[in-house]
N, C-alpha and C positions, 0 to 999 in steps of 0.2 A: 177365218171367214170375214172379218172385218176389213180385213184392204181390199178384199174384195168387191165386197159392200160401197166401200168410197171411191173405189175406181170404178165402178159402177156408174156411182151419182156424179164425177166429175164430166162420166164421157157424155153422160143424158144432159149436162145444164149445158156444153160445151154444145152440143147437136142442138137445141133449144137456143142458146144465143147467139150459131149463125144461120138456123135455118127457121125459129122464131115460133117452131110447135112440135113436140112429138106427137105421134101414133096415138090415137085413141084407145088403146089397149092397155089393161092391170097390166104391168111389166111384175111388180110386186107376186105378182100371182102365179108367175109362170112359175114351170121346174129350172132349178139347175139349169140343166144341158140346155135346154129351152131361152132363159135368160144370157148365159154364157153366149152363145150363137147371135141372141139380139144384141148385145154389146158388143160382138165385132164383125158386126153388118151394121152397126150404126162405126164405126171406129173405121172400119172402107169408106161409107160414104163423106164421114169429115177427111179423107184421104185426098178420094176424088174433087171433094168442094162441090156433089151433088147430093139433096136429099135421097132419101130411100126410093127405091122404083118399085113398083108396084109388083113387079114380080118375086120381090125380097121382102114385101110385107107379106105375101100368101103364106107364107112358112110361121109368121108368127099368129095368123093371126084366131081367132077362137069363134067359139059357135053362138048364134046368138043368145040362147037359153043359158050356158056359161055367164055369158057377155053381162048378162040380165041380174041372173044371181048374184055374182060378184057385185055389181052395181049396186042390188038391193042392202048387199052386207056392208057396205062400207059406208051407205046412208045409214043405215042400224048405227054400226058403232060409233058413227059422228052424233049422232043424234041421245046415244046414248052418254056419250062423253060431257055434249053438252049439259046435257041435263046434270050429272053430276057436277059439273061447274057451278050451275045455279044452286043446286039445294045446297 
């Protein structure tokens, strides 16, 4: 699972430093198959030398009550993190 994992993050910083932003979307958060799929729809678009088109982000993209949630959690655990830093 791990070359996975960094061929994952090589293809994300790679789509990032020539197109200079990913998708607003937890990618972290997807399933498997789900992630798999957004890595080589972002792995086509560094092909073509186009960002994603909007018709290939509707497949990943989530609801906003999800969208919401997850947002909420990931303030949580930063916010929890930090605090243990401090004390």
């Amino acid at each position: 699972m791990e070359p996975l994992e960094e061929s994952t993050h090589q293809v994300m910083e790679e789509y990032r430093k020539r197109f200079g932003h990913l998708p607003d979307f937890p990618v972290v958060e997807l399933d498997f198959e789900k992630r798999s799929r957004f890595v080589a729809a972002l792995e086509r678009a560094l092909q073509r030398n186009m960002p994603l088109l909007d018709y290939e982000m509707q497949e990943f993209e989530i609801s906003r009550t999800r969208w919401l949630w997850l947002l909420l959690k990931r303030r949580i655990s930063t916010l929890v993190t930090r605090r243990k830093r401090v004390l």
